[in-house]
N, C-alpha and C positions, 0 to 999 in steps of 0.2 A: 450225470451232472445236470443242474438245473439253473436254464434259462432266467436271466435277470428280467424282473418283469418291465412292467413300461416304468412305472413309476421312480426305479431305483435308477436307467437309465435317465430320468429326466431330472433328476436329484445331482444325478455326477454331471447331467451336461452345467446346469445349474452352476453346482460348484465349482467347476474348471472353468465356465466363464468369468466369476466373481474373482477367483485368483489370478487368472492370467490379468483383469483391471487392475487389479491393486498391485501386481507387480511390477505392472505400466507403467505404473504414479499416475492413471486419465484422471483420480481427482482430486489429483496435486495441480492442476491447470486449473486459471481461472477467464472468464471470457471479457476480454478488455474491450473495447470500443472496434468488434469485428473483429480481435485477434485474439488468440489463444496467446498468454503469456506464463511463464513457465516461475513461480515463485522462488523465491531463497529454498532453498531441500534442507539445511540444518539451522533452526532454529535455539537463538540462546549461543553461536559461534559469528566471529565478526567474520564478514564476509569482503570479497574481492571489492574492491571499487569500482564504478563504472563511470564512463566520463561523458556529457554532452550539453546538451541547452537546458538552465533553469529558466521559469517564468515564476511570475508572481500572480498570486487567485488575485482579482478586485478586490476591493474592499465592499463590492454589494452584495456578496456572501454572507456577511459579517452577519451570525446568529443562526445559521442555516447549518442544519443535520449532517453530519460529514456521514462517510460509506459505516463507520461502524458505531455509527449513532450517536458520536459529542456534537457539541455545538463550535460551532466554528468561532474563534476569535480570533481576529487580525492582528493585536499585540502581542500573541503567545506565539513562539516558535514554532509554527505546522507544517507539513508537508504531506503531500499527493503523491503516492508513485503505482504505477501499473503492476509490480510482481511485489515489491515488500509485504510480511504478512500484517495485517494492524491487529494493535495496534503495536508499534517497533521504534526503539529510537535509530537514528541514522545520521553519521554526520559527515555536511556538504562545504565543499572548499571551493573558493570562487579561484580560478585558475590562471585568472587576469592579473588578482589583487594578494592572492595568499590566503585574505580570509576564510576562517572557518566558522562553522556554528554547529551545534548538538540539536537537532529536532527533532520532534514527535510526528512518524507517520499515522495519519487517521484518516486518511482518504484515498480514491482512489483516482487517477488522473496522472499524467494532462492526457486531454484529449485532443492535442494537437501533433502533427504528426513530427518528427525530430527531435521531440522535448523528453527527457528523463523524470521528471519532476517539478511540479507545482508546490510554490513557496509560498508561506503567509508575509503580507508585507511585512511584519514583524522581524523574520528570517531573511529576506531581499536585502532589510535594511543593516542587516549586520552583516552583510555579506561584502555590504556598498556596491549595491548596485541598483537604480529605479525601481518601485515597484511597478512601473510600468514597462520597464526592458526586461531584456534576456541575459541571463549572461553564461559563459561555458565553466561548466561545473565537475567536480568529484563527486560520486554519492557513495557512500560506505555506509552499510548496514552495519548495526552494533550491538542488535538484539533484542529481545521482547520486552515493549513498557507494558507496567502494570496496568488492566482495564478502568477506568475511572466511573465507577458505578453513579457518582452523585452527578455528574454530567450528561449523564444518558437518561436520567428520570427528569430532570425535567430543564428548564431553560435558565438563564441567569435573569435575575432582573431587570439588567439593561437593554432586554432582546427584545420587550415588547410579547405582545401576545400571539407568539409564532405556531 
């Protein structure tokens, strides 16, 4: 019998490391503000709801590049969250008031610590609550929104020359 040379040994360590990652899921994780957060696993299935603090982004975002490259508008329903994949609709129920609304995740945030999600004031506002408060929230993913090519090439008009 004949000795596996170096090569074919360093081929299988190779490969047996590449599989034991992928069976992991290490790059189903993505790295959030210092933490490792762990995304939805099935995509295009609505998923569990989670419950805690919404805030609302400023309004001095307004025209600025979200995580997967739209332009952010404060009258269009948005949302931030740390594991949704984008972009993904999601929909969030104010727990206070009943309110619900259907929004587009395209960003990724809050980066404050106890928050599940960043609202556009558009979404705050139909939720009735400040866009400058917080309020204690449902979030339910509900699945992957189509990518918006004509928003990622270039800016709207009313952005200015960003």
């Amino acid at each position: 019998m004949s000795r596996p040379g170096r090569n074919d040994l360093f081929g299988s360590i190779i490969l047996a490391m590449a599989a034991s990652l992928t069976l992991a899921g290490a790059s189903a994780h993505e790295h959030t503000a210092g933490r490792h957060a762990a995304p939805h696993r099935v995509p295009g299935r609505v998923g569990p709801a989670k419950t805690g603090m919404a805030s609302a982004y400023a309004r001095r975002f307004q025209c600025a590049r979200t995580a997967n490259g739209e332009v952010f508008d404060a009258r269009v329903p948005t949302a931030a969250s740390k594991t949704l994949p984008l972009p993904s609709h999601a929909e969030v129920t104010n727990l206070t008031n009943g309110r619900s609304t259907r929004v587009r995740v395209n960003d990724r945030g809050p980066y404050v610590r106890h928050r599940i999600v960043d609202l556009s004031p558009a979404a705050a506002s139909k939720l009735g609550f400040s866009p400058r408060g917080t309020a204690k929230v449902s979030l339910r993913y509900l699945g992957p929104a189509p990518v918006k090519r004509a928003e990622t090439a270039k800016p709207r008009r009313d952005c200015g020359a960003r």
